[in-house]
ZAMARGU-4260 file (C-alpha; in steps of 0.2 Angstrom, whole numbers, plus 5000, padded with zeros to 4 digits):
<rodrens>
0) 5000/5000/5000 | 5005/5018/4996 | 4999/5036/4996 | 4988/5038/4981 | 4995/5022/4972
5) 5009/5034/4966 | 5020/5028/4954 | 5039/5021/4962 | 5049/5037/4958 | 5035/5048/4969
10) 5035/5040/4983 | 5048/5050/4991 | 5054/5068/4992 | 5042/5083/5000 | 5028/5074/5009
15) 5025/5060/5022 | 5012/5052/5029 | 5014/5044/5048 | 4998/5031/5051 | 4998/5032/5069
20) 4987/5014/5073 | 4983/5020/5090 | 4967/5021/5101 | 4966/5018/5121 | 4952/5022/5132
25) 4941/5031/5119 | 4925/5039/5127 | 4911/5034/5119 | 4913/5026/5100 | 4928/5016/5095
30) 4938/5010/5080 | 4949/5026/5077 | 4965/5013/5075 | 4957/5009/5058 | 4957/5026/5051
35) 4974/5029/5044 | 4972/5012/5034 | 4955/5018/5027 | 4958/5036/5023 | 4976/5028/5013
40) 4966/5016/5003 | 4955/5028/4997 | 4968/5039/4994 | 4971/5028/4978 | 4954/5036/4969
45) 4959/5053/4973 | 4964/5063/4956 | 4983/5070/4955 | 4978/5089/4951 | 4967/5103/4963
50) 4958/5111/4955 | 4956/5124/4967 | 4972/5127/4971 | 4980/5123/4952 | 4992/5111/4955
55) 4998/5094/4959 | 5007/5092/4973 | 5012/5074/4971 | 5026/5079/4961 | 5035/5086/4976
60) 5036/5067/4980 | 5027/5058/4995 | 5032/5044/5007 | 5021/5034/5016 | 5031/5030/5034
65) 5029/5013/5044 | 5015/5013/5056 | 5019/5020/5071 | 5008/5012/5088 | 5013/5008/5106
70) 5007/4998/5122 | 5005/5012/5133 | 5002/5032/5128 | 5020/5033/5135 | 5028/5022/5121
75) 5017/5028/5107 | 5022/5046/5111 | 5040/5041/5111 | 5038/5030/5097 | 5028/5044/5085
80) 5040/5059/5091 | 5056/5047/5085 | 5049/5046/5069 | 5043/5064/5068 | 5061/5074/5074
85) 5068/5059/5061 | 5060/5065/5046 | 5062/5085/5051 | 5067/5088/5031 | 5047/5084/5028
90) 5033/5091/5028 | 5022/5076/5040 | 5003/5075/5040 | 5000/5060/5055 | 4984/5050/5053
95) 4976/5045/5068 | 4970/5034/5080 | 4964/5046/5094 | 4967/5064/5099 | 4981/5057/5112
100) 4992/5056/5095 | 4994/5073/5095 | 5004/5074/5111 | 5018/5062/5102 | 5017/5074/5085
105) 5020/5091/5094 | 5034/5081/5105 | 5039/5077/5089 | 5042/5095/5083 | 5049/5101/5097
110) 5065/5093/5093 | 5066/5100/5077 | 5059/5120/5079 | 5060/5129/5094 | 5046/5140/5094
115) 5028/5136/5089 | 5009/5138/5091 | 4997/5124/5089 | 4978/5128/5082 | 4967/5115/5083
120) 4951/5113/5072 | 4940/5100/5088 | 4923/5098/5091 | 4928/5097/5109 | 4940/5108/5123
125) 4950/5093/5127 | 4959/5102/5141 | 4953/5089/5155 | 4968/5089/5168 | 4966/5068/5167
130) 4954/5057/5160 | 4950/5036/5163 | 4966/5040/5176 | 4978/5047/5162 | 4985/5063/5158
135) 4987/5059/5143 | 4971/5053/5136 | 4963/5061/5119 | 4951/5072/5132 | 4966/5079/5138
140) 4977/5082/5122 | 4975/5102/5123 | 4977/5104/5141 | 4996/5094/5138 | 5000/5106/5122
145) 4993/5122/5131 | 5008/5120/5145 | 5022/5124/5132 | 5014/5132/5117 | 5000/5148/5113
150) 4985/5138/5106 | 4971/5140/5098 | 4954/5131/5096 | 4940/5133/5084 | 4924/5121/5081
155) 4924/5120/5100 | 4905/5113/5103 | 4906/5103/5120 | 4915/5106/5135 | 4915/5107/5153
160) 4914/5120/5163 | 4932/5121/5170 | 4937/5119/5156 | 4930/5136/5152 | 4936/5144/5167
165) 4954/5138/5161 | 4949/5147/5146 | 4946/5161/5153 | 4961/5162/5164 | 4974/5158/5152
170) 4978/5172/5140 | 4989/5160/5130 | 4973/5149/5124 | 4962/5156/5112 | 4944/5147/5108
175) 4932/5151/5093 | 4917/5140/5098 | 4905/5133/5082 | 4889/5143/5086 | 4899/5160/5085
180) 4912/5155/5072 | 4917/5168/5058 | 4934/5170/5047 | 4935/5189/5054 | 4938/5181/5071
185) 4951/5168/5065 | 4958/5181/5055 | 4958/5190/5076 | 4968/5177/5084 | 4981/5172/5072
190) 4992/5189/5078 | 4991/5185/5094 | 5001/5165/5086 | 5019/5163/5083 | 5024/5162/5065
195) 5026/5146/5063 | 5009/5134/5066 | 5005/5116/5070 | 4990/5111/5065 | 4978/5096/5073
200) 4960/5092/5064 | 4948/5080/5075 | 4937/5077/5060 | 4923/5078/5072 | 4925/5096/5068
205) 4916/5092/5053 | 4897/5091/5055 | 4889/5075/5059 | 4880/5078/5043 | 4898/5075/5032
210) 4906/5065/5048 | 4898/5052/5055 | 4909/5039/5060 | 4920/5048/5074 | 4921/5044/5092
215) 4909/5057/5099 | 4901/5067/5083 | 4892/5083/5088 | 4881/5092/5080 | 4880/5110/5072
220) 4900/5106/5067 | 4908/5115/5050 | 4906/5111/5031 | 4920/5107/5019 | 4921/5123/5013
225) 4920/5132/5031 | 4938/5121/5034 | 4946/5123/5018 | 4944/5143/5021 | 4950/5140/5039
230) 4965/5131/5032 | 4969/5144/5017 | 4969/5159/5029 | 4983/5150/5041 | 4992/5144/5027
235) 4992/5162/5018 | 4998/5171/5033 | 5010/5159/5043 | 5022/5144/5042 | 5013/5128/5045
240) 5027/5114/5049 | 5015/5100/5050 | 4997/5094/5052 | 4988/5078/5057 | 4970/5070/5054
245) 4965/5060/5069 | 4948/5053/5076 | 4943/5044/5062 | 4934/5028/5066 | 4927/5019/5050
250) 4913/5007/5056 | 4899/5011/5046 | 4896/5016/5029 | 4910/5026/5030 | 4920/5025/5011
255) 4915/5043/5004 | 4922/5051/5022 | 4939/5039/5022 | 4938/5048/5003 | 4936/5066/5009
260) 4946/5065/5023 | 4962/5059/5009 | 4954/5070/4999 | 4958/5084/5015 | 4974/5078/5016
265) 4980/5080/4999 | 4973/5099/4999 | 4983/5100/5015 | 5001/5096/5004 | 4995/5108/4990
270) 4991/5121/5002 | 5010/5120/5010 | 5013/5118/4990
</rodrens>
């Protein structure tokens, strides 16, 4: 298997996908250690050119790394930031497994730049101190990134309440919440972001409408074109150094969402095109 069945001599160079087969303690649905497989098989039907963006990014060359897992969050953390800081010359979109894989990409990164923001596109806050008795855990993924790095949140539709007061009280965490979501107020926040960005997209971001097979979907989430112009507007003004796609679980009737998510993927690399 490989990115986009791409013929032998495009299979390295620019890009590089890191399946990260990872999923423990999940909170409501599961099967999200199946979603990097799906979203590269359908990867294969995607087409070479954007049309959008006028152009074809696989000829900048794409690898498809080793899947990456772990027994305990520890060791998949370990293993995924080994693998990141080892391929610092590309540009890596991780798949997920669950939101806890972040924590091992933006590890990952810190050994290769030494001053970043993270903005991630999430249905929910994550910034639980611990949950199922780990600090680590996907509800928790923000909380960990918020204790080195200025972060951002948008699509932010559930959380708890201390999780709002943390909000509140840290001036380093900014949130754009669904129901009051508009590109002006992105276009706010960004300023207050280092230059360069990581970015993390919980596909349940996406409305349960477009996104159904995710751990907890929730409703009233973004369209397509609501995260592609999300996505233009941090690309246009900063430098993104990596990405991942995580929380994908493919149980049911799920092909045309594995194909949109490769489909997210690919504009992803013809954005940082």
């Amino acid at each position: 298997m490989n990115w986009m069945n791409l013929p032998e001599e495009y299979r390295k160079g620019k890009f590089a996908i890191l399946p990260i087969a990872y999923e423990k303690d999940v909170t409501y649905g599961k099967g999200t250690s199946k979603g990097p497989e799906e979203i590269i098989a359908a990867s294969k039907h995607l087409e070479y050119y954007d049309c959008e963006l006028n152009c074809e990014p696989f000829i900048e060359g794409i690898s498809l790394l080793d899947s990456v897992t772990g027994n305990t969050a520890e060791e998949m953390i370990d293993n995924v930031s080994n693998v990141i800081s080892k391929n610092k010359n590309k540009f890596v979109i991780s798949l997920g497994g669950d939101h806890s894989v972040t924590i091992g990409t933006v590890k990952g990164m810190e050994e290769v730049h030494d001053d970043f923001s993270v903005i991630v596109l999430d249905a929910h806050s994550d910034l639980r101190d611990s949950w199922n008795g780990s600090s680590l855990n996907h509800a928790c993924v923000s909380k960990q990134i918020s204790k080195k790095h200025s972060l951002a949140l948008i699509g932010v539709r559930a959380m708890d309440v201390d999780e709002m007061k943390f909000v509140k009280s840290n001036g380093d965490v900014h949130l754009i919440q669904s129901y009051n979501y508009s590109l002006d107020k992105v276009k706010e926040i960004l300023p207050k972001l280092k230059d360069k960005i990581y970015i993390s997209i919980d596909v349940d971001v996406f409305d349960l409408s477009f996104i159904r097979n995710t751990g907890t979907p929730e409703p009233g989430g973004f369209t397509w074109n609501q995260v592609i112009e999300i996505l233009e507007l941090i690309f246009s003004c900063k430098e993104v150094i990596g990405a991942d796609v995580v929380e994908f679980a493919p149980v049911d009737n799920f092909r045309s969402e594995a194909y949109s998510l490769a489909k997210l993927v690919y504009k992803l690399m013809g954005l940082k095109f």
